[in-house]
Backbone as JSON, one array per atom type, in Angstrom:
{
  "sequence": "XXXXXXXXXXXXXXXXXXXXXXXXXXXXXXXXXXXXXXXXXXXXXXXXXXXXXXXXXXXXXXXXXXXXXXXXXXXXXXXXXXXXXXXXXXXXXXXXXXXXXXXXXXXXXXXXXXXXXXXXXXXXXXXXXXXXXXXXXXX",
  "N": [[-35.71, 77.35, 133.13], [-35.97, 78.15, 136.52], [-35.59, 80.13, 138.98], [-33.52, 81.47, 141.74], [-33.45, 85.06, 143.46], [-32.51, 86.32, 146.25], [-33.57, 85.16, 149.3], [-34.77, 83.15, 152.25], [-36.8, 84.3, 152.7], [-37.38, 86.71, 151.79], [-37.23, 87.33, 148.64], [-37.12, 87.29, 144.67], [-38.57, 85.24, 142.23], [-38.25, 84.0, 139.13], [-39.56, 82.1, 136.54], [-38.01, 81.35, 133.83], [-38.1, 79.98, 129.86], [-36.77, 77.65, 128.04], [-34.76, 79.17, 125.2], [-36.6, 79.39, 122.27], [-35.5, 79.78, 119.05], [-36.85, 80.9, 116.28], [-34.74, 81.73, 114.15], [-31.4, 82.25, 113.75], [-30.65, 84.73, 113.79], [-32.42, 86.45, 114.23], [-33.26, 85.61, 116.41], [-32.39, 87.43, 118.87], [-34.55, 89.0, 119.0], [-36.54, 88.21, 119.45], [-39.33, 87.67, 121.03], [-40.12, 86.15, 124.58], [-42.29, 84.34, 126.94], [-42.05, 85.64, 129.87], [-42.28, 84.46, 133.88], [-42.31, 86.0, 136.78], [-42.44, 86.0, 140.48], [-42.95, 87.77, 143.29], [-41.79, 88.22, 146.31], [-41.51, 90.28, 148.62], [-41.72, 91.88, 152.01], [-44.73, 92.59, 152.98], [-45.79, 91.93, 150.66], [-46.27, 88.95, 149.08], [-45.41, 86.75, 146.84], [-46.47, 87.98, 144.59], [-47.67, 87.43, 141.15], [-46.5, 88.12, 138.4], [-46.41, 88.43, 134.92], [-44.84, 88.73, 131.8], [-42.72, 90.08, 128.85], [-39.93, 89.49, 127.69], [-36.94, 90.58, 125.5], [-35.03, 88.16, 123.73], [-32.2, 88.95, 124.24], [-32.73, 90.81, 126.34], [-32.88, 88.95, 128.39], [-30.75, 87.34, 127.95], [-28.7, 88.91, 128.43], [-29.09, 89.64, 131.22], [-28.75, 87.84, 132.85], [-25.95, 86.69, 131.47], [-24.54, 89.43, 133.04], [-25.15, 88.99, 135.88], [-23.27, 87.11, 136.16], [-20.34, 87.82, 136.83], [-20.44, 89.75, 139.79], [-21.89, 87.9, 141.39], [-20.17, 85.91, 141.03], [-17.17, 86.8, 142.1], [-17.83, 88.47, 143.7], [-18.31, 90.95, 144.12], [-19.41, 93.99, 142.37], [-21.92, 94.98, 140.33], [-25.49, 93.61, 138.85], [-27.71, 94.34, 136.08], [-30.92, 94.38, 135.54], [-33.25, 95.65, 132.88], [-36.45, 96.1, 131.47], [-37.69, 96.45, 127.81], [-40.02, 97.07, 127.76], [-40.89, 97.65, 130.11], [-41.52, 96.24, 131.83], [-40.53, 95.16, 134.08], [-37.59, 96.37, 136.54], [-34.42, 96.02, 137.74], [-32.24, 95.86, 139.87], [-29.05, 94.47, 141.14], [-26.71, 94.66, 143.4], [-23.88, 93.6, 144.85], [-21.52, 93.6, 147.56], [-18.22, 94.38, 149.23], [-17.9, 92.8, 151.04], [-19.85, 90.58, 151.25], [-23.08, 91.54, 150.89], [-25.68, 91.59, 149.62], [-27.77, 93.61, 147.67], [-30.92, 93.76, 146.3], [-32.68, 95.81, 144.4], [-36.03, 97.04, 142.87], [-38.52, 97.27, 140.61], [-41.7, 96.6, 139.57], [-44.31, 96.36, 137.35], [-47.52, 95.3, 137.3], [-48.96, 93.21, 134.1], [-51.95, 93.8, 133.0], [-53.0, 96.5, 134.58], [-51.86, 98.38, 135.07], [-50.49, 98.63, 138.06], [-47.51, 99.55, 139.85], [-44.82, 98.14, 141.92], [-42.65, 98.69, 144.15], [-39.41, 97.63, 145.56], [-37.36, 96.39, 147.94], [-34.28, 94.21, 148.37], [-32.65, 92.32, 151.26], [-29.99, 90.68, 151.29], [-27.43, 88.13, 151.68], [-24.13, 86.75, 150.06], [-24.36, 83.98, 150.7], [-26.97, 82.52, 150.0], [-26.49, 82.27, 147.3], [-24.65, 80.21, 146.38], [-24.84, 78.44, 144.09], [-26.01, 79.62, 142.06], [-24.45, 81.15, 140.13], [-23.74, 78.64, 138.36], [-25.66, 77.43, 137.66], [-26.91, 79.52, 136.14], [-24.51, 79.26, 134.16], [-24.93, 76.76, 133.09], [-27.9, 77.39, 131.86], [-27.32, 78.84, 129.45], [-25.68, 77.4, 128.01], [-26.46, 75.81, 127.38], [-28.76, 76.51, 125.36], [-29.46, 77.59, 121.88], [-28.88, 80.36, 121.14], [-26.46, 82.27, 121.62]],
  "CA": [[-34.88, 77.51, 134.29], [-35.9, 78.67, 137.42], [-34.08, 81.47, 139.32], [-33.98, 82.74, 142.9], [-32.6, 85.72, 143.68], [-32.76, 86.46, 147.63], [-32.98, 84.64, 150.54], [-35.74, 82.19, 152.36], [-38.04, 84.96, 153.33], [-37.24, 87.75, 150.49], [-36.83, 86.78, 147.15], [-37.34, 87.12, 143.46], [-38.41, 84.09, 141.3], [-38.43, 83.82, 137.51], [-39.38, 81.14, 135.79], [-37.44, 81.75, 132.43], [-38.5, 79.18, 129.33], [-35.81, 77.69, 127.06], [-35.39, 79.63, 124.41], [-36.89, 78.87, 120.99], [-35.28, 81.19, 118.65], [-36.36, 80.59, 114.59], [-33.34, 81.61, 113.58], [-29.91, 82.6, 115.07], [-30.57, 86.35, 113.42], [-33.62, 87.07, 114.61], [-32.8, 85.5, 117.91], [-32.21, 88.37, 119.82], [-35.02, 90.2, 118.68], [-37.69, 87.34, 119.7], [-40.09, 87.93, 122.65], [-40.34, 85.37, 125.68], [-42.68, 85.24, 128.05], [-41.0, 85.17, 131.62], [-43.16, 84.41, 135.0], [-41.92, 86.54, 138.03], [-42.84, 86.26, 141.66], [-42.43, 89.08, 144.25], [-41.95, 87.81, 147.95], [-41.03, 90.96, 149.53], [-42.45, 92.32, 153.12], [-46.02, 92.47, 152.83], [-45.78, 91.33, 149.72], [-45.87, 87.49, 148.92], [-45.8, 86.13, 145.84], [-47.02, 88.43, 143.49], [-47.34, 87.07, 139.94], [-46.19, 88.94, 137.35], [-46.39, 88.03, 133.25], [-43.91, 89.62, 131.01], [-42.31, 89.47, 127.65], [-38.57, 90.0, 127.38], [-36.89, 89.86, 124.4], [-33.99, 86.96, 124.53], [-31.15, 89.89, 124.5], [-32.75, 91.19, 127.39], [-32.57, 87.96, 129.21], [-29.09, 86.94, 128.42], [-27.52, 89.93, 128.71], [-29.05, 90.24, 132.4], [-27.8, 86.66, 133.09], [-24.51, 87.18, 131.54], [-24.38, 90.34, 133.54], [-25.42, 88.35, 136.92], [-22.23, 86.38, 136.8], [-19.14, 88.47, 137.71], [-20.85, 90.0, 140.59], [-22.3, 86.37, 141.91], [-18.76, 84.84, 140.85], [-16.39, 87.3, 142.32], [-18.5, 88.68, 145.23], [-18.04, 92.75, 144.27], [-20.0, 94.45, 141.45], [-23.19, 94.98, 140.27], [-25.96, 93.58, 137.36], [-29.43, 95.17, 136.02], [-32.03, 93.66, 134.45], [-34.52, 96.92, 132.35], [-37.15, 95.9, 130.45], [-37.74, 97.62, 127.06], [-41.63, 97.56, 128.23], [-40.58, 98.46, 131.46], [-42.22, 95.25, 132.98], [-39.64, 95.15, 135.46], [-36.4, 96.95, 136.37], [-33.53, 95.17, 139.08], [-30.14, 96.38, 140.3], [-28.65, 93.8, 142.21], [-25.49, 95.09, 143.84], [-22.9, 93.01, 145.68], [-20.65, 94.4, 148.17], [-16.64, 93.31, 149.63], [-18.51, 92.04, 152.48], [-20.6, 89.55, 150.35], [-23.96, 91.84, 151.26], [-26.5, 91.47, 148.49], [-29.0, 94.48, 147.9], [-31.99, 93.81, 145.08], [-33.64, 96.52, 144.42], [-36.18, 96.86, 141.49], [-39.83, 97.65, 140.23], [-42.76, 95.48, 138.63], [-45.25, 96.77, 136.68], [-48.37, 94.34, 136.13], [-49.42, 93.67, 132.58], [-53.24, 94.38, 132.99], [-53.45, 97.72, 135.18], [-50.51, 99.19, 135.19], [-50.11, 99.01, 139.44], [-46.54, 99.31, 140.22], [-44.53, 97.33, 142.87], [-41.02, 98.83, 144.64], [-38.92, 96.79, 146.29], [-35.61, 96.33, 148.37], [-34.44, 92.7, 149.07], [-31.23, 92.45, 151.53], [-29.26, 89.44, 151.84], [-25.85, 87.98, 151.54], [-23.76, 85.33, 149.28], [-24.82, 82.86, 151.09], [-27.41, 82.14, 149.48], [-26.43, 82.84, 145.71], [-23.46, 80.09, 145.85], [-25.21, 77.55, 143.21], [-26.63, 80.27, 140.85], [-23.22, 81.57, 138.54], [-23.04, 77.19, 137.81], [-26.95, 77.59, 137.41], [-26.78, 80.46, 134.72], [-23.77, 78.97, 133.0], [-25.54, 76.06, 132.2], [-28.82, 77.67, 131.17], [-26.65, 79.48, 128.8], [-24.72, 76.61, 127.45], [-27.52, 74.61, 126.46], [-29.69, 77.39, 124.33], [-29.26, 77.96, 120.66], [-28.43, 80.84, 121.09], [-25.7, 83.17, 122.73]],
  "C": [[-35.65, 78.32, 135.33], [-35.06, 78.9, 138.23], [-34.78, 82.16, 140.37], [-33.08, 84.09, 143.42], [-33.23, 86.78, 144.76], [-32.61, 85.68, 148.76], [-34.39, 84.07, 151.02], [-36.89, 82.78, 152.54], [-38.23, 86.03, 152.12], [-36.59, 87.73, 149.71], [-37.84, 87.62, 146.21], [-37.61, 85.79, 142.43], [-38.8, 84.22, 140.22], [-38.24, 82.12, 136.98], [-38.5, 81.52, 134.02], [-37.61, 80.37, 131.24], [-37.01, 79.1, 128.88], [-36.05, 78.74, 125.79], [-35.48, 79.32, 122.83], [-36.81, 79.7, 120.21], [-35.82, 80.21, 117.39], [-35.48, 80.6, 113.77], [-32.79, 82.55, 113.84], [-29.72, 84.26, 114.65], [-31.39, 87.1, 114.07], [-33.84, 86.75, 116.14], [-33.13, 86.34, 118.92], [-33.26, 89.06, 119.94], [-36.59, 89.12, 119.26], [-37.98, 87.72, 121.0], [-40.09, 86.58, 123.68], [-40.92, 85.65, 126.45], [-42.07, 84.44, 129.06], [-42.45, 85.28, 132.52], [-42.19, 85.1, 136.04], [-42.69, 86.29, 138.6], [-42.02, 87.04, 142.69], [-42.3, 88.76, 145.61], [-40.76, 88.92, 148.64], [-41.98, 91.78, 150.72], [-43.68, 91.86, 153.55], [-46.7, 91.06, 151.52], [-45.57, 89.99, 148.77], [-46.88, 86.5, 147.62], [-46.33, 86.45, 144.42], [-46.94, 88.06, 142.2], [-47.05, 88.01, 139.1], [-45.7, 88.38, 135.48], [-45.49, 89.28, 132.56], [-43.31, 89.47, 129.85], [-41.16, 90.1, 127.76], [-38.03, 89.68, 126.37], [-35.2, 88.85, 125.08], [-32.74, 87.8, 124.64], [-31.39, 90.1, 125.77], [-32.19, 90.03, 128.79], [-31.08, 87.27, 129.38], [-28.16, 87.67, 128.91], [-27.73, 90.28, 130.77], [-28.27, 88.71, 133.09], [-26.41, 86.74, 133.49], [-24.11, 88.5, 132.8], [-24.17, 89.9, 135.3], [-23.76, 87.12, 137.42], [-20.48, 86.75, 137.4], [-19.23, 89.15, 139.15], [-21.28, 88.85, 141.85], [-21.07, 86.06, 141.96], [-18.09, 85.49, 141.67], [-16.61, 88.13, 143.8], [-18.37, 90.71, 145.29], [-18.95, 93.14, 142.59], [-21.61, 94.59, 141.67], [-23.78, 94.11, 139.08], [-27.21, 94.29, 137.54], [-30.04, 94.53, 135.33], [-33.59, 95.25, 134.11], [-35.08, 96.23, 131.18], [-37.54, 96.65, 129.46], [-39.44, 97.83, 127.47], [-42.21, 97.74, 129.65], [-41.36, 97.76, 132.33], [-41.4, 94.83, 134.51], [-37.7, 95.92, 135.29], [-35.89, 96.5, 137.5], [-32.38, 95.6, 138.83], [-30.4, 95.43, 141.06], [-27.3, 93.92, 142.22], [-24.71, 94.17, 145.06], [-21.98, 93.81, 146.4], [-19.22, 93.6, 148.69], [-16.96, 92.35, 150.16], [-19.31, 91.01, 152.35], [-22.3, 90.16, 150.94], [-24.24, 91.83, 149.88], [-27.22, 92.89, 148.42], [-29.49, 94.42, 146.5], [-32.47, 95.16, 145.25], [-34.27, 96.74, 143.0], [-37.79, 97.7, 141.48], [-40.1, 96.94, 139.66], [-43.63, 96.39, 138.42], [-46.47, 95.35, 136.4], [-48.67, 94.42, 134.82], [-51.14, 94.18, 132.33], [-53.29, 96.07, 133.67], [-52.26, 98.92, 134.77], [-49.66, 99.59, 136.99], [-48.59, 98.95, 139.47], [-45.85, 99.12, 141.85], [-43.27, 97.93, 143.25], [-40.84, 97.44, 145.5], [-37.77, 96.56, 146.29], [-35.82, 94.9, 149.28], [-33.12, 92.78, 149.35], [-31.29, 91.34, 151.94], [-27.48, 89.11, 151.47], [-25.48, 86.49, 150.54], [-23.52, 84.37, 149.4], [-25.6, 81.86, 150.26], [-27.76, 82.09, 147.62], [-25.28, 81.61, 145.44], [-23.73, 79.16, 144.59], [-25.55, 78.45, 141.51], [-25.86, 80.83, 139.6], [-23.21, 79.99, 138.09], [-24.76, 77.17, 137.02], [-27.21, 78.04, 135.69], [-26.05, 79.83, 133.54], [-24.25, 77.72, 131.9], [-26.83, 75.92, 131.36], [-27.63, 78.31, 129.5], [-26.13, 78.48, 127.69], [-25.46, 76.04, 126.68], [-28.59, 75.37, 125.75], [-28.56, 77.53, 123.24], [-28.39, 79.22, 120.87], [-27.33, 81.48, 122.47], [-25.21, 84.58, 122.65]]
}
C-alpha cells in the first residue's frame, strides 16, 4: 500500500508491503521494512529505510482512522528504533498538522518536520486503510 499523508506540495509517503506474517502469534512481533519519503520545504523527497514491526504499523493505521473519519482527534506513529516519530493532529475546522522526525538508517542525521494542510486532501485514505487492513492475515 502506498500512503500520502499531506497535500500536493508537503507530504509524507510510505510505501508499506503486505504483510507476511509466519504465523498469527508471532505476527505482531515480525519486522517489515517500510520506504518513507520526506517532501517538506527544502526538503524533497528524502528516502528513508526502516523496519517496523507489524504492531507498530497497524496500530498507527488503526489509530489514523477516527481522526481522518470524524475530522477531530489525533494519531502517532513511534518507532521502537526510533526511525521515525509522527503526530498527526486534526482540528474542528478540518486543519491537518503532521509533525514528526526521521532518523536515517546509515548516519544517524535527523530530519524535523511540520506539514500543514486540511481534509481535503485525506478524503480517500480512512477507505484506503480499511482495506489494507482487511485483506492482511493478520489484525
Amino acid at each position: 500500500m502506498e500512503l500520502k499523508l499531506g497535500n500536493n506540495k508537503d507530504f509524507i509517503w510510505f510505501s508499506i508491503p503486505p504483510i507476511l506474517a509466519h504465523n498469527k502469534a508471532e505476527a505482531p512481533y515480525e519486522w517489515n521494512l517500510i520506504f518513507a519519503r520526506i517532501y517538506s520545504g527544502a526538503w524533497q523527497g528524502s528516502k528513508i529505510h526502516m523496519n517496523l514491526t507489524t504492531n507498530e504499523i497497524l496500530d498507527f493505521l488503526w489509530s489514523l482512522l477516527k481522526p481522518l473519519s470524524q475530522l477531530v482527534g489525533s494519531a502517532e506513529l513511534k518507532s521502537l528504533e526510533e526511525w521515525i516519530k509522527l503526530t498527526l493532529k486534526v482540528d474542528s475546522l478540518g486543519k491537518i498538522e503532521i509533525r514528526g522526525s526521521a532518523k536515517d538508517s546509515d548516519i544517524g542525521n535527523r530530519l524535523e518536520f511540520l506539514i500543514e494542510t486540511d481534509q481535503s486532501f485525506f478524503t480517500q485514505i480512512p477507505k484506503q486503510i480499511q482495506e489494507y487492513i482487511s485483506s492482511q492475515a493478520v489484525e
